[in-house]
VMD Tcl script that draws the C-alpha trace (Angstrom):
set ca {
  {0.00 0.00 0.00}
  {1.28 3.07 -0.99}
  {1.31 5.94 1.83}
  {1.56 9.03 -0.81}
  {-1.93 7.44 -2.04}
  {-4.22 7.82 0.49}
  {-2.12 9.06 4.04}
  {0.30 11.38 2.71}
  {-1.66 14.61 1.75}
  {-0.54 18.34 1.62}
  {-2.49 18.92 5.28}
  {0.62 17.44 6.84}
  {2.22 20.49 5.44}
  {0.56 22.96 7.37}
  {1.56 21.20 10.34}
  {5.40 20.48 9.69}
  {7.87 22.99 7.68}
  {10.19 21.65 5.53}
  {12.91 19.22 7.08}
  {16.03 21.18 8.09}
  {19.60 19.66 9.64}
  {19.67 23.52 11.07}
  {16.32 23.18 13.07}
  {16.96 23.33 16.68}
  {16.44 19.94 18.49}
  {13.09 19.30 20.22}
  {12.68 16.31 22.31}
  {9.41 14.08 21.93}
  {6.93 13.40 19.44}
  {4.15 16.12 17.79}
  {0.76 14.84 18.78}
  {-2.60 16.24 16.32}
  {-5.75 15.98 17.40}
  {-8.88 16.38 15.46}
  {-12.42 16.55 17.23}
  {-15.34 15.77 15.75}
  {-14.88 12.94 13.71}
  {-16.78 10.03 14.10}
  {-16.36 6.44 13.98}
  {-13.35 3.99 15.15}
  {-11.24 3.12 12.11}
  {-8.18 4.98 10.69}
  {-10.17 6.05 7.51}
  {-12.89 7.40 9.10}
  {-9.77 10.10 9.79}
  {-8.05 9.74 6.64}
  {-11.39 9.37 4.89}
  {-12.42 13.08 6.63}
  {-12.70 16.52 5.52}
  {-11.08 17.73 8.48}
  {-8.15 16.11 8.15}
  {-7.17 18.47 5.38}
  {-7.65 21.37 8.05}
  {-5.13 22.23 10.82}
  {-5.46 20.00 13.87}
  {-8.28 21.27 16.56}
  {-5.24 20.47 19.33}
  {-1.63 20.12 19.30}
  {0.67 18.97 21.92}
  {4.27 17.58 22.57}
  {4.34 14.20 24.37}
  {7.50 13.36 25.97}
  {6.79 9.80 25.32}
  {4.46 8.27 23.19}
  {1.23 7.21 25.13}
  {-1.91 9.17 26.15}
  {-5.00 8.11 27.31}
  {-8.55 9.97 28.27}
  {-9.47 12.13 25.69}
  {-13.04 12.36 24.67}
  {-14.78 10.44 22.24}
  {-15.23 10.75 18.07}
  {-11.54 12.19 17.89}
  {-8.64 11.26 15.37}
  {-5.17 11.62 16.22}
  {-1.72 11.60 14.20}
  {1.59 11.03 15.98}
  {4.35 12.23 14.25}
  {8.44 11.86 15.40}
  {11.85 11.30 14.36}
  {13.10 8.44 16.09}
  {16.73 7.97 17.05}
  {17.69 4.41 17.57}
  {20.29 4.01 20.62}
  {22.24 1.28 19.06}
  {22.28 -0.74 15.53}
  {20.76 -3.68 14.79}
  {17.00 -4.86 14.55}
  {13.73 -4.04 16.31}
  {10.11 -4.66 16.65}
  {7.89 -1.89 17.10}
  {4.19 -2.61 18.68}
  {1.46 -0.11 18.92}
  {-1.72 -0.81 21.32}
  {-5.17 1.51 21.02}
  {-8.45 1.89 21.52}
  {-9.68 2.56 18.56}
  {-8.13 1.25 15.97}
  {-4.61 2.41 14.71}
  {-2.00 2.17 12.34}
  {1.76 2.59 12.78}
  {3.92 3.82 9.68}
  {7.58 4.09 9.55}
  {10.07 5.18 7.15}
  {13.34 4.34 5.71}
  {14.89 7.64 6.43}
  {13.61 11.50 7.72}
  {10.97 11.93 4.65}
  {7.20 11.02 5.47}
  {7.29 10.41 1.76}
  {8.64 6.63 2.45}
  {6.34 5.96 5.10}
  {5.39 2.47 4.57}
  {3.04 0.13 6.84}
  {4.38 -1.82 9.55}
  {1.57 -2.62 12.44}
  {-1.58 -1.97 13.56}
  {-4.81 -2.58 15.57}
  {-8.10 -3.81 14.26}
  {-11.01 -2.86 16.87}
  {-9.42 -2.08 19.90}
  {-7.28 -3.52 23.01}
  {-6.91 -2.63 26.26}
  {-3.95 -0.98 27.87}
  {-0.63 -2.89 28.57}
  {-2.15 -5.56 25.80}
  {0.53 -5.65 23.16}
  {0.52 -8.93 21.74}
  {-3.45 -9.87 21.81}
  {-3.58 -8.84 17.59}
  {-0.89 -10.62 15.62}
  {-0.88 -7.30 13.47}
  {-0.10 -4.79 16.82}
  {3.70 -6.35 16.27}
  {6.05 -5.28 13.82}
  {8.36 -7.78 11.60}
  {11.98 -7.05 12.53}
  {13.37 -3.73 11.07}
  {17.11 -3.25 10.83}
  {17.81 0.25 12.52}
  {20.52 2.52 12.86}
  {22.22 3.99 15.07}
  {22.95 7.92 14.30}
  {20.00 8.02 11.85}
  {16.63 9.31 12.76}
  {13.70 7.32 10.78}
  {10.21 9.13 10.53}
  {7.78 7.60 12.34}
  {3.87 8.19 12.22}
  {1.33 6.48 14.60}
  {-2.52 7.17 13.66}
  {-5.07 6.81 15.94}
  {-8.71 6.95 15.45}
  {-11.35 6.89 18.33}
  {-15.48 6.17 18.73}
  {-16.48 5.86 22.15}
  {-15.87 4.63 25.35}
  {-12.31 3.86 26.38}
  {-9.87 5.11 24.49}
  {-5.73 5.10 24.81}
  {-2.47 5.50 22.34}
  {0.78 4.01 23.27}
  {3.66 2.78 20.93}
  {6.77 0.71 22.09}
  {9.18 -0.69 20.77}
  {11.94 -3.98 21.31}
  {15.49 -3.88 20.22}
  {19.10 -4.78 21.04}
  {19.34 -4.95 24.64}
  {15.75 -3.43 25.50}
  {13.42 -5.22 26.62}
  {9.83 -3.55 25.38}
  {8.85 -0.06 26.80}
  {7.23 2.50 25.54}
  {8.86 5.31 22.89}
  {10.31 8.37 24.93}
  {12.88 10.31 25.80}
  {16.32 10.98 23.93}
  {14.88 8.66 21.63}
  {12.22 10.98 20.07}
  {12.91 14.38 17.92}
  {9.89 16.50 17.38}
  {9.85 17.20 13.25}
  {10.30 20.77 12.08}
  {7.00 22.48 12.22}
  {5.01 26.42 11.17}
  {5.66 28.71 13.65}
  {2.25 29.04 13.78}
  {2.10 25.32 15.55}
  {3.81 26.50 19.13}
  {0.66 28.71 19.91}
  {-1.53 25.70 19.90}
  {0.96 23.56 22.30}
  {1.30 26.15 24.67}
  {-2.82 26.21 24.91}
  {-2.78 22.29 25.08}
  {0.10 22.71 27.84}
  {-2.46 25.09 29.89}
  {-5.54 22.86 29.43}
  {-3.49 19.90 30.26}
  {-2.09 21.17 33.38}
  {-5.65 22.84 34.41}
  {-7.24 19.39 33.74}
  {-4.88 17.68 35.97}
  {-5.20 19.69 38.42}
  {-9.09 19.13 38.04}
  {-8.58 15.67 37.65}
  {-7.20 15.48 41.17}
  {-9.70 17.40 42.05}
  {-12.88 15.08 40.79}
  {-11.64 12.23 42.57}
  {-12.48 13.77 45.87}
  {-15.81 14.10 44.45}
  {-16.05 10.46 43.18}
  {-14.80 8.94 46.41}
  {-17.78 9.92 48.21}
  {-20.37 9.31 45.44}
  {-20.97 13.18 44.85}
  {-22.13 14.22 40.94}
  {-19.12 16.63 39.94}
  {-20.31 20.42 39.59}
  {-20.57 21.75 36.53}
  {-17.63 23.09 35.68}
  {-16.27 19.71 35.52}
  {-18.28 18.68 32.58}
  {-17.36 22.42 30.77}
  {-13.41 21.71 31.05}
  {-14.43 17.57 29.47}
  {-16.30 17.99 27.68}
  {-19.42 15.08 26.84}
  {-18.40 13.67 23.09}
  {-17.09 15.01 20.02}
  {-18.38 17.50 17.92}
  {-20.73 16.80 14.91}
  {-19.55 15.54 11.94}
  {-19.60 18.53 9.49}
  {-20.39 16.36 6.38}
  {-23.52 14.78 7.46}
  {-24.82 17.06 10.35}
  {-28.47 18.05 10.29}
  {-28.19 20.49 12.94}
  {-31.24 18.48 14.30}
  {-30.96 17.25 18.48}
  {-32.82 14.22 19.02}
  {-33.83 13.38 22.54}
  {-33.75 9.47 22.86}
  {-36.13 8.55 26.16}
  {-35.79 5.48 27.72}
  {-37.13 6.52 30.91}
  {-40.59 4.86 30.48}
  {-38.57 1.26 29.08}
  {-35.33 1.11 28.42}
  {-34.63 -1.26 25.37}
  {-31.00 -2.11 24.20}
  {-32.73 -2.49 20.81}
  {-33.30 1.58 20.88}
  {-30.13 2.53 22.61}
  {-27.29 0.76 20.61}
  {-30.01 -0.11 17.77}
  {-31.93 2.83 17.18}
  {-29.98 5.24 18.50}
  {-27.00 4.52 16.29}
  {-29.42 4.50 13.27}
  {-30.58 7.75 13.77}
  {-26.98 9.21 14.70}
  {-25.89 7.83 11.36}
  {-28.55 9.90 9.59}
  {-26.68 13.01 10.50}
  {-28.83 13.66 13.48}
  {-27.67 14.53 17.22}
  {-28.70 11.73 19.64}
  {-28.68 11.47 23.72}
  {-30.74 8.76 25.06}
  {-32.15 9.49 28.54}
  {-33.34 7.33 31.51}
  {-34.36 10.61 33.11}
  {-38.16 11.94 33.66}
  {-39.09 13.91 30.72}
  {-39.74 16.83 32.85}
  {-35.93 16.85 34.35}
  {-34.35 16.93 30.37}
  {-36.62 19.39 28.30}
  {-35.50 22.63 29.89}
  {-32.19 23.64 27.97}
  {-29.57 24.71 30.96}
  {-31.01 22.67 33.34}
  {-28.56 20.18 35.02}
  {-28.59 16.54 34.11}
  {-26.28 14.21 35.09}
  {-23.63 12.00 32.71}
  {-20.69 10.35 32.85}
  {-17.43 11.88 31.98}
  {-14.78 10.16 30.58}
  {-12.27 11.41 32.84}
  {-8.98 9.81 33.29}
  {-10.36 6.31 33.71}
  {-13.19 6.47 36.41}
  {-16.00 8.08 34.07}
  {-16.88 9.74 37.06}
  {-21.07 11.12 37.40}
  {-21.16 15.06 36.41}
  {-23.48 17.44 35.81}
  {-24.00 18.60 32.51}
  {-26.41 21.32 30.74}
  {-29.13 19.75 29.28}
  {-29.27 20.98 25.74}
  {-32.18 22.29 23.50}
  {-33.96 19.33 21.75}
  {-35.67 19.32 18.26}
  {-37.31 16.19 18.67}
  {-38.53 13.47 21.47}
  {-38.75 10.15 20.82}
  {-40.28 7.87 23.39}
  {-41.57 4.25 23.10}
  {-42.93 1.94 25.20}
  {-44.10 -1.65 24.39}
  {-44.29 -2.94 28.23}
  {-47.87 -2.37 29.63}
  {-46.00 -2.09 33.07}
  {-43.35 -0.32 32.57}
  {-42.68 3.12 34.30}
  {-45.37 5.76 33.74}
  {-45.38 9.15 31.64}
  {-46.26 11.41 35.08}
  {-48.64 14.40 35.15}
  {-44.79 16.64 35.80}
  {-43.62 14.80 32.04}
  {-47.11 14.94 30.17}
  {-46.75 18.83 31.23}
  {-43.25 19.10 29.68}
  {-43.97 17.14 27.32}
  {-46.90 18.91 25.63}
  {-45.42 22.34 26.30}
  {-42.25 21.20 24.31}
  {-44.55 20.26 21.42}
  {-46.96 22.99 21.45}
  {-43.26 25.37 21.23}
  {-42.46 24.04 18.29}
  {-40.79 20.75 19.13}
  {-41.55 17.18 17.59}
  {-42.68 13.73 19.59}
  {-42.10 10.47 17.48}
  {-44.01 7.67 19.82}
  {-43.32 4.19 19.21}
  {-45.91 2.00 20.48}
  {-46.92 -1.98 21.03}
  {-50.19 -3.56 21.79}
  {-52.09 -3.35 24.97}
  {-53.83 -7.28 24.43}
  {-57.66 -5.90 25.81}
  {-59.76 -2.58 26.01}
  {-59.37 -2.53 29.95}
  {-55.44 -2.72 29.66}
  {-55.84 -0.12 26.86}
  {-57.65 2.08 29.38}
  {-55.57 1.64 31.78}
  {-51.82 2.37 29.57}
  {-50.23 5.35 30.70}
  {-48.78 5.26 27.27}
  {-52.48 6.37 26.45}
  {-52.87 8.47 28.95}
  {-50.10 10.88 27.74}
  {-51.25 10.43 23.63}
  {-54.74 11.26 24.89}
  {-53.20 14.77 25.63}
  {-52.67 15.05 21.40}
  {-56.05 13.50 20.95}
  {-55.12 9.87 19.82}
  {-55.20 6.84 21.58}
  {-53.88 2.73 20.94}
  {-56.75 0.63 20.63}
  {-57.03 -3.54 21.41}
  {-58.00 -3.66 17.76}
  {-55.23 -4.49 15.12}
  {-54.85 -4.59 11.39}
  {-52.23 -6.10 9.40}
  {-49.92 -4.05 6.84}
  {-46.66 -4.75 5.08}
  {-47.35 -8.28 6.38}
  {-47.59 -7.86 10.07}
  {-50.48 -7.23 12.31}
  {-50.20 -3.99 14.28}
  {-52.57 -1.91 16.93}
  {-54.86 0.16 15.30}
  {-54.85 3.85 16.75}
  {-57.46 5.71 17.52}
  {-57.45 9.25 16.49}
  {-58.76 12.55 16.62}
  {-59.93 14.86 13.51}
  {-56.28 16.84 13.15}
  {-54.51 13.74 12.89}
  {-53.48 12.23 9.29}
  {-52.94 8.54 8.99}
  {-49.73 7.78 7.20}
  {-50.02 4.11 7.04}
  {-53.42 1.94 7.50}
  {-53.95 -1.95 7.41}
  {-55.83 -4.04 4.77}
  {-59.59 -3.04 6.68}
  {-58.98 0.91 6.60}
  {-57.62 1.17 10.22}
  {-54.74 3.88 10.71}
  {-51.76 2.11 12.19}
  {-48.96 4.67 11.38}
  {-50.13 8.64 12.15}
  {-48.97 12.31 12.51}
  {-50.78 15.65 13.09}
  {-49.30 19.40 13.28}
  {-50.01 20.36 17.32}
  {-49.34 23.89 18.29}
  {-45.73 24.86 16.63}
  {-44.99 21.50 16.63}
  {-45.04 17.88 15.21}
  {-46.23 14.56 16.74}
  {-46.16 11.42 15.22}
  {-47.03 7.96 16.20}
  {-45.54 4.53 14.74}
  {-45.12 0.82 15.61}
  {-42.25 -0.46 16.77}
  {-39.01 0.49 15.41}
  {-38.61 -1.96 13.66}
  {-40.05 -0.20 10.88}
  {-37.23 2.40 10.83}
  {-34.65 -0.90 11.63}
  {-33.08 -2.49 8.13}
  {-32.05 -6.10 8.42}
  {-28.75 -7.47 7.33}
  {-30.61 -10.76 6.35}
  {-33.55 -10.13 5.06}
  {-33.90 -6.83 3.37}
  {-32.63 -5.73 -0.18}
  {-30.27 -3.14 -0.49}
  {-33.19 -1.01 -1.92}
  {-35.43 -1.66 1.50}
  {-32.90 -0.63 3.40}
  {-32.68 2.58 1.44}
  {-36.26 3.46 1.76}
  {-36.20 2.55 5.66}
  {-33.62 5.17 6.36}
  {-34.97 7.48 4.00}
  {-38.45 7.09 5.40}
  {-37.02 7.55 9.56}
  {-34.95 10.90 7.86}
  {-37.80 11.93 6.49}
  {-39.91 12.09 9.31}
  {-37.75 13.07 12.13}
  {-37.24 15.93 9.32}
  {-40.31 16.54 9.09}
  {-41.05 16.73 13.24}
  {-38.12 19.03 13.54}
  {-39.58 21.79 11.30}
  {-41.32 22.99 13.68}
  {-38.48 25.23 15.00}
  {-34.66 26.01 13.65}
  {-32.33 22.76 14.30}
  {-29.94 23.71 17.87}
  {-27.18 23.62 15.71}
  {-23.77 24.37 17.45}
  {-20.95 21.89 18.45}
  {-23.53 18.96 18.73}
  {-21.67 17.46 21.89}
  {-23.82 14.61 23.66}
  {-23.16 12.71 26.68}
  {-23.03 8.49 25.60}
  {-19.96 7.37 28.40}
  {-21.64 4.06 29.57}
  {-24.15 3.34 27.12}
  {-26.81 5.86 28.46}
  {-26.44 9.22 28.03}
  {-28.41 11.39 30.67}
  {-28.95 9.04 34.08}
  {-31.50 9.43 36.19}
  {-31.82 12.73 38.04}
  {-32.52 11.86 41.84}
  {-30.05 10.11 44.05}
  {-29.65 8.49 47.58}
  {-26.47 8.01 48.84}
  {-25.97 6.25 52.38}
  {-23.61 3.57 53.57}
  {-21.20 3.64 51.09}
  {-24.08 3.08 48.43}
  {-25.41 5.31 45.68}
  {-28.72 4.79 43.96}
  {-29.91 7.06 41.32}
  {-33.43 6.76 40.34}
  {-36.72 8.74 38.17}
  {-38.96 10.11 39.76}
  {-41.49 8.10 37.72}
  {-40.58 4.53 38.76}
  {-43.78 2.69 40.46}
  {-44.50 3.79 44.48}
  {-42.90 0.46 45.66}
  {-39.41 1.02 44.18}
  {-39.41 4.39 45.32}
  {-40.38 2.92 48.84}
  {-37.47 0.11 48.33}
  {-35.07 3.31 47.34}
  {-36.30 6.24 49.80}
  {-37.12 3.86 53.04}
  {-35.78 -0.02 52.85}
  {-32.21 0.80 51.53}
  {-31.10 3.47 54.15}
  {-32.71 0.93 56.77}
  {-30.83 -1.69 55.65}
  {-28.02 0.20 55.12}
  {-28.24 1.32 58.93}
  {-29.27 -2.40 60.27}
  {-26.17 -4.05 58.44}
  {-23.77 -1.65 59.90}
  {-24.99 -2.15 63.71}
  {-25.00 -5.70 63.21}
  {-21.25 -6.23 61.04}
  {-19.51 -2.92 61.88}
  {-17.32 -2.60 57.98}
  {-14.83 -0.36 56.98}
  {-16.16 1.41 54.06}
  {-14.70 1.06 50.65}
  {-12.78 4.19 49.58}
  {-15.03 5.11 46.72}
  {-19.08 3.93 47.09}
  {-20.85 1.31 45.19}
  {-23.40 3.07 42.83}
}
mol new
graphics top color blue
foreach p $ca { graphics top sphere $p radius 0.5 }
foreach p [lrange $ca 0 end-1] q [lrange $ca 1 end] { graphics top cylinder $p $q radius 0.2 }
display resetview
């Protein structure tokens, strides 16, 4: 593979100057960041707009490892390394994301030629667990410097960059020290390192800082979640502008959150899901709390909720937590200011349980309603709604019965739909061309539900560190233990939570006096 064919561009230009034996010596390796890119292989960086565009960070490692930087980021690592002695080594390089590690024959980037990399991810400290993280052996020498280039490309969730390397009478460590020559680079570059060097040292400082916090099961203030910030920025390419509001507070389904959620993200929409009551998460400001990834312990944080274009809720369980008067309130006033409501629904069985849904109880508020009757479209049988004159059915079943709706409700949109399955293509069974027209038709109409006011636009940061992104917004913490919990969960759980756990709590600790843990159990 050729590296002036697809790695190699002129962007690396505005970076580095031209290579000069005059060029005062700088120790350690140049490290560009680039925020806002999404996805967790190498191309999605190479393959990216912005990485014809000056780095959003730039700093000078003194080795070559860093960890705990955000999420949807791509980095290049850039040095001139100096072996100590001649003969041959193996060079390893271990990520989360994936990576690729490229080293030339001499000083120019233009031989730059493959030599490892890492497929997925590993975890830190796990250098042989790919066959591909390893290097063949390279004969090295000593006196010549050798350009070396480490890319890095991270999702979500952990992420880390270290490169090491094995040679005559070293055992494996890391890349550092006399070892590592910083390339020639603009003027222009030093401006940005000295602002990385300031954010570094204020975040470690911070860092330290946090832990106090997490120790005793306190949600960090706010300024925590300002300085790390919750995910990268939107991908410029695809963005919509358009904040989506995912809620799994009334049943949370792995099928919406890593399913759904990702679907709609990949339409060039802004997604958070939520297991917070509606009511705590549709003020924009308003605290919610997250999970930062900061320096390993993706501590709890508070975090300002942002401004949301569209709701989507769904709820299939009969039983499941209820939409409270405090949410149907928030709700409808977000939708009568111009925001959108996409409800996914199932099938109550019987009229009574129909009745009885608080599912229907919140849908009654736009004048629509899931009935025990069904009718069968595209092949499967569905509940057929009930609706009210503003409402236009958008899909109905082989006897006339609307299955699929929407309706214009103040300045805003509401829509209602079966599962999401509709929305959902399959690997196995759909054509290419179904596929198309189910990601078309869930653009289309979370589109359409947005118009109701301008998209949020902005950075397009959401919280996603654990899977959820906004957690629930009450808490009890006693005995070393920390429960959060909605306010909507049924009046026995919130017993359990507000009077059997601190009991229990107290009980255990008269009977079995025990040292607490350093940080609490949440």
């Amino acid at each position: 593979m050729s590296m002036s064919s697809c790695l190699w561009c002129p962007a690396i230009c505005l970076a580095l100057a031209a290579t000069t034996h005059a060029a005062p010596v700088r120790q350690g390796a140049l490290h560009e960041m680039w925020e806002g890119v999404p996805g967790d292989n190498v191309s999605g960086l190479t393959g990216s707009a912005k990485y014809g565009q000056p780095a959003d960070q730039v700093r000078v490692l003194t080795r070559l490892q860093i960890d705990s930087l955000g999420d949807n980021y791509g980095v290049r690592c850039t040095a001139l390394v100096a072996p100590p002695t001649t003969g041959e080594y193996v060079l390893y390089i271990c990520c989360d994301d994936g990576g690729e590690l490229w080293l030339s024959t001499d000083e120019s980037p233009a031989n730059l030629r493959l030599i490892a990399r890492v497929d997925g991810y590993v975890e830190p400290g796990e250098w042989s667990v790919q066959a591909s993280q390893k290097s063949a052996a390279i004969a090295l020498q000593a006196g010549k410097r050798y350009f070396l280039q480490a890319l890095h490309k991270q999702g979500g969730g952990g992420n880390h960059l270290a490169v090491a390397w094995q040679g005559p009478g070293l055992e494996r460590t890391v890349l550092e020290g006399k070892c590592l020559v910083v390339p020639p680079m603009a003027p222009e570059m030093e401006a940005k390192i000295e602002a990385a060097r300031r954010a570094d040292a204020r975040r470690k400082a911070l860092t330290r800082k946090a832990e106090t916090y997490w120790r005793v099961g306190k949600t960090l203030p706010m300024e925590f979640s300002a300085e790390f910030p919750a995910g990268g920025t939107a991908d410029e390419a695809t963005d919509t502008g358009i904040n989506v509001l995912i809620d799994q507070a009334h049943q949370t389904q792995f099928a919406v959150i890593w399913g759904l959620n990702g679907i709609i993200r990949s339409q060039g929409f802004r997604t958070c899901t939520s297991v917070a009551t509606l009511n705590a998460v549709l003020t924009p400001g308003q605290p919610s709390r997250i999970r930062l990834p900061l320096a390993g312990m993706e501590p709890f944080a508070w975090w300002p909720t942002p401004a949301w274009n569209v709701v989507v809720t769904s709820q299939q369980d009969l039983n499941a937590q209820v939409y409270t008067e405090k949410e149907r309130a928030a709700l409808k006033a977000f939708v009568e200011g111009g925001g959108g409501l996409l409800v996914f629904v199932g099938r109550p069985g019987t009229a009574e349980k129909a009745d009885d849904w608080s599912l229907n109880a919140m849908l009654a508020d736009y004048d629509a309603k899931v009935t025990a009757e069904s009718d069968e479209a595209n092949g499967r049988s569905f509940a057929a709604l009930q609706l009210g004159p503003d409402w236009q059915a958008t899909l109905a079943g082989k006897t006339g019965k609307a299955v699929r709706a929407q309706r214009v409700f103040g300045k805003g949109r509401v829509a209602i739909c079966e599962s999401p399955v509709a929305f959902n293509p399959d690997d196995k069974a759909d054509s290419a061309e179904v596929k198309a027209a189910k990601l078309k038709g869930l653009k289309d109409l979370l589109v359409w539900l947005a118009a109701g006011k301008a998209p949020v636009g902005g950075e397009g940061r959401m919280a996603s560190a654990g899977g959820a992104g906004i957690y629930p917004e009450l808490e009890l913490n006693v005995g070393g233990i920390v429960v959060y919990y909605a306010d909507n969960q049924p009046p026995a759980t919130l017993k359990c939570i507000r009077e059997n756990i601190p009991l229990a709590a107290q009980k255990v600790l008269e009977w079995l006096p025990t040292k607490q843990f350093e940080e609490p159990y949440a």
